[in-house]
Wavefront OBJ file of the C-alpha trace (Angstrom):
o trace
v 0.000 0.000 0.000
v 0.975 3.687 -1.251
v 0.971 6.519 0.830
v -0.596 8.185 -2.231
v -0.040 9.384 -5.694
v 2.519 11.952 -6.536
v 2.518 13.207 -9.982
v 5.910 15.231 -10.320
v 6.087 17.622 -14.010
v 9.264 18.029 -15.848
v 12.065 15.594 -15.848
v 14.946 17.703 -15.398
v 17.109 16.911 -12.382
v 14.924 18.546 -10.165
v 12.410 16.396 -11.252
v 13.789 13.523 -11.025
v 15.505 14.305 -7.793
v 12.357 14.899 -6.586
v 10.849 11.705 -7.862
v 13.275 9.195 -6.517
v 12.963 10.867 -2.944
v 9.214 10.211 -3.386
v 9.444 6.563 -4.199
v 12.153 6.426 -1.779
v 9.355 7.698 0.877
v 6.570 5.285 -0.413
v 4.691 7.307 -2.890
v 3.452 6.080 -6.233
v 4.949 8.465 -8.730
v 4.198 9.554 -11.894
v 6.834 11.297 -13.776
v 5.471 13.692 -16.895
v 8.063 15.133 -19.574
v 7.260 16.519 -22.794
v 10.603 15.907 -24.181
v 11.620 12.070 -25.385
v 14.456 11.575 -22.588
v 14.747 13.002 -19.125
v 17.676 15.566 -17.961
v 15.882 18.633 -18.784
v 17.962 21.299 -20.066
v 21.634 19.652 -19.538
v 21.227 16.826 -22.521
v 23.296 15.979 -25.804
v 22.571 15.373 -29.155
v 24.577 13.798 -32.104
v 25.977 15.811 -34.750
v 27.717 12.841 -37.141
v 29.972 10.781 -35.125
v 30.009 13.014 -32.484
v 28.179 13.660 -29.353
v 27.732 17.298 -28.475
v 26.622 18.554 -25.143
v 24.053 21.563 -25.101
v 26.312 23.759 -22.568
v 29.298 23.025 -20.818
v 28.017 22.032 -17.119
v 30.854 21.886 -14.785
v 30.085 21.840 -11.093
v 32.642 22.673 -8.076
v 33.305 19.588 -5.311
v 30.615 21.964 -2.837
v 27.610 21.016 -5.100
v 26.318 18.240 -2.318
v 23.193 17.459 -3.361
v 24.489 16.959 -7.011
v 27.053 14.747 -6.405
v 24.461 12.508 -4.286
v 22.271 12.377 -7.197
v 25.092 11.416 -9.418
v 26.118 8.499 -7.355
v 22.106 7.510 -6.737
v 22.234 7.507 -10.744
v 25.508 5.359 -10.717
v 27.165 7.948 -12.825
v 29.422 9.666 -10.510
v 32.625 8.089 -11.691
v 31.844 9.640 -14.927
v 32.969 12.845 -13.286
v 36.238 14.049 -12.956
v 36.831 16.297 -9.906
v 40.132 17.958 -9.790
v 42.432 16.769 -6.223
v 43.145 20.512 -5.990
v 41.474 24.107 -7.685
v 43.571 24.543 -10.578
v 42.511 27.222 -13.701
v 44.742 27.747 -16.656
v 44.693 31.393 -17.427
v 45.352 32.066 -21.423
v 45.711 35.405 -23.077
v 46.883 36.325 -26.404
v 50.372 35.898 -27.849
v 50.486 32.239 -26.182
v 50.756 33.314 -23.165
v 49.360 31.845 -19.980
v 49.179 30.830 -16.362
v 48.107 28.701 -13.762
v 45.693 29.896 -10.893
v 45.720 27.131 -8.475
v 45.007 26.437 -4.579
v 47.274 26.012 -1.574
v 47.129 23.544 1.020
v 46.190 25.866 3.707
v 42.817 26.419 5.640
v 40.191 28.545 3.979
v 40.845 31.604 3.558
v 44.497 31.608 3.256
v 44.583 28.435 0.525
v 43.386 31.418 -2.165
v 46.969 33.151 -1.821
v 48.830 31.124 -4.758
v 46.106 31.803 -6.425
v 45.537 35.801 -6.163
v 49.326 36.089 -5.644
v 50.189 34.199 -9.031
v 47.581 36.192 -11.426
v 50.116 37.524 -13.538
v 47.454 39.882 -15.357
v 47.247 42.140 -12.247
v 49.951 44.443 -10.783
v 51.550 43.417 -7.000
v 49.106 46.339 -6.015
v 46.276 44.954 -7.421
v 46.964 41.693 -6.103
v 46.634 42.670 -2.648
v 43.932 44.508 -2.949
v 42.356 41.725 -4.249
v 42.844 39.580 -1.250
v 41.662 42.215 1.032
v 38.262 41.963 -0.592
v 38.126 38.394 -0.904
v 38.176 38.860 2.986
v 35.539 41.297 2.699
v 33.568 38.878 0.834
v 33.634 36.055 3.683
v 32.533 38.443 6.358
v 29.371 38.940 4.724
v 26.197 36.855 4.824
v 24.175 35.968 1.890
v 21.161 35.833 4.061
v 21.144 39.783 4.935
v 18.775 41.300 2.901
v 20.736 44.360 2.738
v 22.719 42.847 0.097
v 19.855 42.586 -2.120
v 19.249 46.025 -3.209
v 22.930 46.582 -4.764
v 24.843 45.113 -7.550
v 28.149 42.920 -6.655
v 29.585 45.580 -9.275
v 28.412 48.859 -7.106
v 29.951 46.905 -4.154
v 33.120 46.533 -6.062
v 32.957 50.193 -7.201
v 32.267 51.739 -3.969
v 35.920 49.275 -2.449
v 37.834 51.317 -5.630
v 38.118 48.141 -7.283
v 40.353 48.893 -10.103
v 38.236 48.389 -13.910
v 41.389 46.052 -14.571
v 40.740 43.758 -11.568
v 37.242 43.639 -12.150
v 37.369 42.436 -15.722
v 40.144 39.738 -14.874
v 39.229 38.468 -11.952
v 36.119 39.029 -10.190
v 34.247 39.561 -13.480
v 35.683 36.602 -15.147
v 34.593 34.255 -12.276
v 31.220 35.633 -11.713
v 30.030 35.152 -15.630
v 31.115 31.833 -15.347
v 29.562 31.077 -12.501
v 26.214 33.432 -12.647
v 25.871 34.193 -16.500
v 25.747 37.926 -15.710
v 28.356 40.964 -15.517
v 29.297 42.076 -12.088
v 26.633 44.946 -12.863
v 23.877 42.861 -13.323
v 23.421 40.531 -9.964
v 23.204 41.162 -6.704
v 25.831 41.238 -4.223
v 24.017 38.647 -2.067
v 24.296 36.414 -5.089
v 27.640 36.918 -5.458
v 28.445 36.365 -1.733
v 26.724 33.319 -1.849
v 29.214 32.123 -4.907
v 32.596 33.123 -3.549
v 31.637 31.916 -0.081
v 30.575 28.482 -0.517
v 32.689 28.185 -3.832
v 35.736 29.166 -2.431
v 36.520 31.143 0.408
v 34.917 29.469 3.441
v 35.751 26.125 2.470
v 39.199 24.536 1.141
v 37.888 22.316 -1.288
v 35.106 24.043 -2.123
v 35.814 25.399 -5.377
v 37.833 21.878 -6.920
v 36.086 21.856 -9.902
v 34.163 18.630 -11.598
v 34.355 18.113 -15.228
v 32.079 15.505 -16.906
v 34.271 12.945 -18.704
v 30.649 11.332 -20.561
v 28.164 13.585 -22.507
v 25.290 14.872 -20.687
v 22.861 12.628 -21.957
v 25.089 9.271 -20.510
v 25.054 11.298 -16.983
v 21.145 12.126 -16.845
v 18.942 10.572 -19.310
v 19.227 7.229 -19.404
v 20.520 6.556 -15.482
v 17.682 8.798 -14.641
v 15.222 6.528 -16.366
v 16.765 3.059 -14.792
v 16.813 4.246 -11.654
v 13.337 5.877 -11.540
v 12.240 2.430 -12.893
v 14.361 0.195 -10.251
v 12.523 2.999 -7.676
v 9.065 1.789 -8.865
v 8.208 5.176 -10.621
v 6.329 5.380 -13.748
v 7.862 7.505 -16.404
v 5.899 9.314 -19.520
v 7.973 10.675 -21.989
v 6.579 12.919 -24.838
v 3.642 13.815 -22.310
v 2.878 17.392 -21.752
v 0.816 18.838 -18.821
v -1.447 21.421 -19.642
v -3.150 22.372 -16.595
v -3.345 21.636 -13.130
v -6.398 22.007 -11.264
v -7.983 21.232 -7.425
v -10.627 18.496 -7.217
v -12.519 17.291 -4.242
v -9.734 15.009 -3.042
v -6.704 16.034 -4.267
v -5.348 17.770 -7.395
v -5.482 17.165 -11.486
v -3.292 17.361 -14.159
v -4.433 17.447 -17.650
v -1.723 16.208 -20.253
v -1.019 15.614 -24.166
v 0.156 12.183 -24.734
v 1.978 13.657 -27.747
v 3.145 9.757 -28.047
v -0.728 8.627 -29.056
v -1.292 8.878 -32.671
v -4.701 10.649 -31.686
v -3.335 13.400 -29.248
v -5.572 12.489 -26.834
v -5.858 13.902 -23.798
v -5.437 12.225 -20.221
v -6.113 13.052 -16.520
v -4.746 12.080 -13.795
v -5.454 12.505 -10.212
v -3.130 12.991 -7.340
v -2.547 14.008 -3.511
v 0.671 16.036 -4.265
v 1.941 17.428 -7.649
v 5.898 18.732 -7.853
v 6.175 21.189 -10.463
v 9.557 21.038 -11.406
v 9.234 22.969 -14.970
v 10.680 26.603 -16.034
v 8.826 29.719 -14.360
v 7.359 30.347 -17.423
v 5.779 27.087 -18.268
v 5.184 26.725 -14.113
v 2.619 30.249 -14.982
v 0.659 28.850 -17.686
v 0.388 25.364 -15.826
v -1.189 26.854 -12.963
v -3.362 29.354 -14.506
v -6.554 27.568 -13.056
v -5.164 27.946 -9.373
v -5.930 30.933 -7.279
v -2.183 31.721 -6.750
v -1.521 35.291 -6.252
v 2.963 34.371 -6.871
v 2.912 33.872 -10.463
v 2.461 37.564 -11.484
v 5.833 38.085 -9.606
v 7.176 35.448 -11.175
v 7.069 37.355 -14.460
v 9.914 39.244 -12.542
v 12.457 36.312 -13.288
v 14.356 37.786 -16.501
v 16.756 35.290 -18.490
v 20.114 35.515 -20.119
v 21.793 33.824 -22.489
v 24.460 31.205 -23.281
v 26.419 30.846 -26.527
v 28.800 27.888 -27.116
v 31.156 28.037 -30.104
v 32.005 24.298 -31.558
v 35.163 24.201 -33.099
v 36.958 20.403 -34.472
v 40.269 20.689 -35.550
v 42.211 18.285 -37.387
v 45.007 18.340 -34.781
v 45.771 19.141 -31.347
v 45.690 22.813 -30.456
v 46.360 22.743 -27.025
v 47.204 20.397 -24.040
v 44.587 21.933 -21.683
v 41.528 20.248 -20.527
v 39.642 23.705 -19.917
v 41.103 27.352 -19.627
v 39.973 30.603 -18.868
v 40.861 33.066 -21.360
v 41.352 37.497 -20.781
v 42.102 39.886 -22.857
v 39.802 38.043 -25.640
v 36.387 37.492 -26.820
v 36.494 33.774 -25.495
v 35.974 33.397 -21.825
v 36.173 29.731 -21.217
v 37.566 26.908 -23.643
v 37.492 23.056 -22.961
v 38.307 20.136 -24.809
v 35.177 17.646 -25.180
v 37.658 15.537 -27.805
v 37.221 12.231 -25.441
v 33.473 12.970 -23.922
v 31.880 13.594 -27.444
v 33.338 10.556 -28.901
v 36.178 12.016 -31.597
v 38.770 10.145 -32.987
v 40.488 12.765 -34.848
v 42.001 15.404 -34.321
v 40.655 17.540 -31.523
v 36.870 19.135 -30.640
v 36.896 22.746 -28.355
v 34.253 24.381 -27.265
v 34.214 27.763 -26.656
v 31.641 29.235 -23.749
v 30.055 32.306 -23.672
v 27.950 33.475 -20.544
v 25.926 36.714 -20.283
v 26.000 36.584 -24.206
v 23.843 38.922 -25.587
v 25.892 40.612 -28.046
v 26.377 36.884 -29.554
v 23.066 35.329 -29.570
v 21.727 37.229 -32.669
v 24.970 36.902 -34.583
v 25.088 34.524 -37.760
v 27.210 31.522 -37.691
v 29.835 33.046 -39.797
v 30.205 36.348 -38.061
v 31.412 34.164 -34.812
v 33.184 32.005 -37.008
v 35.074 35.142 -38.094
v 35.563 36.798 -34.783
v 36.497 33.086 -32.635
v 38.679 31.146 -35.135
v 41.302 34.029 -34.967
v 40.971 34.507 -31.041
v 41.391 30.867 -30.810
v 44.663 30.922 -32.927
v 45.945 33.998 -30.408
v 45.604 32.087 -27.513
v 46.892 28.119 -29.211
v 49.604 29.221 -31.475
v 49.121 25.828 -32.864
v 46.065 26.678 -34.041
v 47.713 28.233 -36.825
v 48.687 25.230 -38.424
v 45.481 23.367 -37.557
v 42.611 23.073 -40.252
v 39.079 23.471 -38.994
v 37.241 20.410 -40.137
v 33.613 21.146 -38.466
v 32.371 24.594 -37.041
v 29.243 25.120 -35.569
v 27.288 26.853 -32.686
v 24.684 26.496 -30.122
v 22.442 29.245 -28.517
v 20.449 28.932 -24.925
v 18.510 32.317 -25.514
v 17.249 31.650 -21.491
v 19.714 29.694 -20.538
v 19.333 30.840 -16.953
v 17.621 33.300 -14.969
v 18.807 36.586 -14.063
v 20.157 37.144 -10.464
v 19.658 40.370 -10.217
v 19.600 43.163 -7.260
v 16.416 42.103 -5.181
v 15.061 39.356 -7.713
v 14.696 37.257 -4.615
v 11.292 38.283 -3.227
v 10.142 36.652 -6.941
v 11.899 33.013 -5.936
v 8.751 31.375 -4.232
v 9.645 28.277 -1.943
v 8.767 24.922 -2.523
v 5.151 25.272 -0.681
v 2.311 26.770 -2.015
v -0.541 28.119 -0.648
v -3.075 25.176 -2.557
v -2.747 21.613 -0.530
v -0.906 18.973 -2.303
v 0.820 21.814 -4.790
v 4.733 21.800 -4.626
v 7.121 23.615 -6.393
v 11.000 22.780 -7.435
v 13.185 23.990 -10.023
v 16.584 26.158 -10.261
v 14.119 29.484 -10.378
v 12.634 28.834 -6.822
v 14.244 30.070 -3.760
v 17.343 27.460 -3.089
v 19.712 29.990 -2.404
v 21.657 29.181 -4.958
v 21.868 30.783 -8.344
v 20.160 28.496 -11.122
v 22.926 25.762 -11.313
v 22.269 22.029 -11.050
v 23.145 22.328 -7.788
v 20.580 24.627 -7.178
v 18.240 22.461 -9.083
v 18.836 19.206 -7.837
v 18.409 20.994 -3.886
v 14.786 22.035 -5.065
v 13.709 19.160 -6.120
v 15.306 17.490 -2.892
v 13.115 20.315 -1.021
v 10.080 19.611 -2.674
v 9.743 15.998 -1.791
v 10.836 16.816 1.352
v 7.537 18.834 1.588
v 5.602 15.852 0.783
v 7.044 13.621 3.024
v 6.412 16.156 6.074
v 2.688 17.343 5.055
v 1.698 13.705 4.679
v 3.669 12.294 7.798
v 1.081 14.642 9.914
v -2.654 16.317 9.678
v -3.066 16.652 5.806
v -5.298 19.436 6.026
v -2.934 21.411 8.656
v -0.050 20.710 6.416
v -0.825 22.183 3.117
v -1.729 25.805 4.671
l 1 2 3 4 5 6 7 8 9 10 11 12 13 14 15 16 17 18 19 20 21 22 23 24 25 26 27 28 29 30 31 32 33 34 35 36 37 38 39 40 41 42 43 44 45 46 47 48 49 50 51 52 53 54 55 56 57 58 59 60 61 62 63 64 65 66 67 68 69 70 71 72 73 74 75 76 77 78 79 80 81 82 83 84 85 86 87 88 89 90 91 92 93 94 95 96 97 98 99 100 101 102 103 104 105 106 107 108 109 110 111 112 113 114 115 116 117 118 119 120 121 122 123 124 125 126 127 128 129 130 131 132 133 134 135 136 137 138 139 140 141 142 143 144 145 146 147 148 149 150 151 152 153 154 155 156 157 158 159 160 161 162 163 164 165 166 167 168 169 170 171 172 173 174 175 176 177 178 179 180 181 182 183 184 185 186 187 188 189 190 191 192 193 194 195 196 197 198 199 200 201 202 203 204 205 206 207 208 209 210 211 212 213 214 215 216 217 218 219 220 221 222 223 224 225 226 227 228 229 230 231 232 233 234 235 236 237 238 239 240 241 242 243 244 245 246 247 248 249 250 251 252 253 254 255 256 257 258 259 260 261 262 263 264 265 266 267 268 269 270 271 272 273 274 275 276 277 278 279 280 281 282 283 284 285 286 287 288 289 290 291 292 293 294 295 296 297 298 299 300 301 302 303 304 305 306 307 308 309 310 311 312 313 314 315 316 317 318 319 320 321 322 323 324 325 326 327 328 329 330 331 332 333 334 335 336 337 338 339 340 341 342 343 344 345 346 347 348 349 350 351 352 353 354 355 356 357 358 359 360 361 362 363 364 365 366 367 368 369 370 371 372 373 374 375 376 377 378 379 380 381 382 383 384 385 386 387 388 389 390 391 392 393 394 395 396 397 398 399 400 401 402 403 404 405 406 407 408 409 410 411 412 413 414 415 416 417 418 419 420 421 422 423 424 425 426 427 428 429 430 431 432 433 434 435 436 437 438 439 440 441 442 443 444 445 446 447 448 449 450 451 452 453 454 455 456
């Protein structure tokens, strides 16, 4: 016997973390996705012999919950996690360094790292430091650091322009997909805290070794199967709705040659879907959130795909200044080439890129590539393509945090999970995978006591 029916929408990995922690708790669950495989937006896709990854998801050793759904997915060996923080730092003319971690206790295990960055002056450097101690004294909770920008913060600690774009810019674009500017400093604090300044092994960074699609789709679907969970691919909900005993979802069985519609009746329902779709789903609800939720502005990623018929560099990833490309890493093993060698170039925050044609970043990458890998030069470019994620991820901006809702809702039996809720983390999987951890969570407890206390 169940303790009752849990329909969870959207088979990304908050979804499905939130579906195994269901079965794991006794529930019979129902997974909906309208896509054919599960992972959400972190899949692959083939592209002739090779396997290409939609973005380039790297995590750091801190993302917890992650990891644990990696290993519940048996996957987690096919993740690399570097023994010790280590970034090779490229810039035109060839030349380059190595950013890497000390041995010491947080904080002082950053100093190789800010002492060794070669683009800033000995000045600079130690100015540096001092705010990365700024940083850790602050507390992502305070909701003082909401109303300013991480940049205004910098600006108003006479952060030099040069430091900003080489250091603290060039981590928090990688890590939040928005210019110093543009996010909040509690967003920010939250980053280069629990990334890498309270912690010593905090920031190691993970680098999937298998495409995207080996790490979530198809583990996701075994062990949601082995967990007793019932999965519907190519099904689309349309509408959720209260009933006398519980909730509905209306779905498109896009599968059925007729399109015909199903219902299905539950005690809980996780939505685990974008904000956007998460609106339109719930239009039949009397939820006053969603019109804040229209708050939540995206930004996009671009990733440049470059094969070459050689090796161009000996680097697994790099972070590149003084250029158009920010980050570079070799996928040559992951996608599944046995020539030569397959880069991909990725581009946070990048708005001035997403409308350009293929051969406008063709002309302005293929040169940057050959100043940073001299032996580029000699390298012929056998494939060249590119991939745009117009809302790749939301916007973190100053005081976009009153428009994360938490996992409860005000309707019984209505959850809520997904990167965009209010995790505390930016939207990362870590973030996501936490959500949907939270959501079930919310389940477990509001069915473990009064039902109709629970849900208010």
């Amino acid at each position: 016997m169940t303790r009752g029916r849990v329909v969870v929408i959207g088979g990304g990995v908050s979804g499905v973390a939130a579906a195994l922690r269901c079965c794991d708790a006794g529930f019979d669950v129902t997974v909906l996705e309208s896509r054919p495989r599960l992972g959400g937006a972190a899949y692959s896709f083939r592209r002739g012999e090779m396997t290409v990854d939609t973005g380039q998801h790297v995590f750091l050793r801190c993302y917890s919950s992650y990891a644990a759904l990696l290993r519940r997915l048996g996957v987690l060996g096919g993740v690399h996690v570097q023994p010790r923080f280590h970034v090779p730092v490229v810039a035109p003319g060839g030349r380059g360094w190595l950013l890497r971690r000390g041995r010491l206790p947080a904080p002082a295990h950053l100093l190789p790292a800010l002492l060794n960055h070669r683009a800033l002056t000995w000045r600079q450097r130690w100015a540096a430091l001092r705010t990365a101690l700024a940083l850790r004294h602050l507390d992502p909770d305070d909701p003082s650091l909401e109303s300013i920008s991480f940049g205004e913060w910098l600006r108003d600690r006479q952060e030099p322009e040069r430091t900003v774009q080489v250091l603290w810019g060039m981590l928090i674009v990688a890590a939040l997909n928005a210019e110093p500017w543009q996010v909040s400093l509690a967003m920010a604090v939250k980053v280069f805290r629990t990334g890498v300044l309270d912690t010593t092994t905090g920031g190691d960074i993970g680098i999937p070794q298998l495409p995207l699609g080996d790490l979530h789709d198809l583990p996701a679907r075994r062990a949601l199967s082995a967990a007793g969970a019932t999965i519907r691919l190519r099904t689309k909900a349309l509408a959720v709705r209260q009933v006398e005993n519980g909730l509905r979802v209306t779905a498109d069985e896009h599968g059925e040659a007729d399109h015909d519609e199903t219902e299905l009746d539950a005690d809980a329902v996780v939505v685990a879907v974008p904000h956007t779709a998460a609106t339109k789903l719930l239009g039949d609800l009397d939820l006053p959130e969603p019109s804040s939720w229209a708050r939540l502005s995206s930004t996009p990623i671009v990733n440049v795909h470059v094969h070459y018929d050689r090796p161009v560099t000996d680097l697994e990833l790099a972070a590149a200044i003084d250029s158009p490309v920010q980050w570079v890493f070799d996928r040559t093993t992951a996608a599944g080439v046995d020539q030569g060698q397959y880069l991909v170039v990725s581009l946070s925050a990048a708005h001035d890129h997403l409308a350009m044609r293929t051969k406008e970043l063709r002309d302005r990458f293929l040169p940057a590539l050959r100043e940073l890998f001299p032996r580029a030069h000699r390298a012929a470019v056998l494939d060249f393509f590119v991939t745009r994620e117009p809302a790749a991820t939301f916007l973190p901006e100053p005081g976009i945090r009153a428009s994360r809702p938490g996992a409860q809702t005000g309707v019984p039996g209505l959850v809520l999970a997904g990167a965009w809720t209010d995790t505390g983390w930016p939207d990362t999987l870590e973030g996501a995978v936490s959500s949907g951890d939270r959501a079930a969570e919310v389940v477990d407890l509001a069915t473990s006591i009064d039902h109709r206390v629970a849900w208010r």
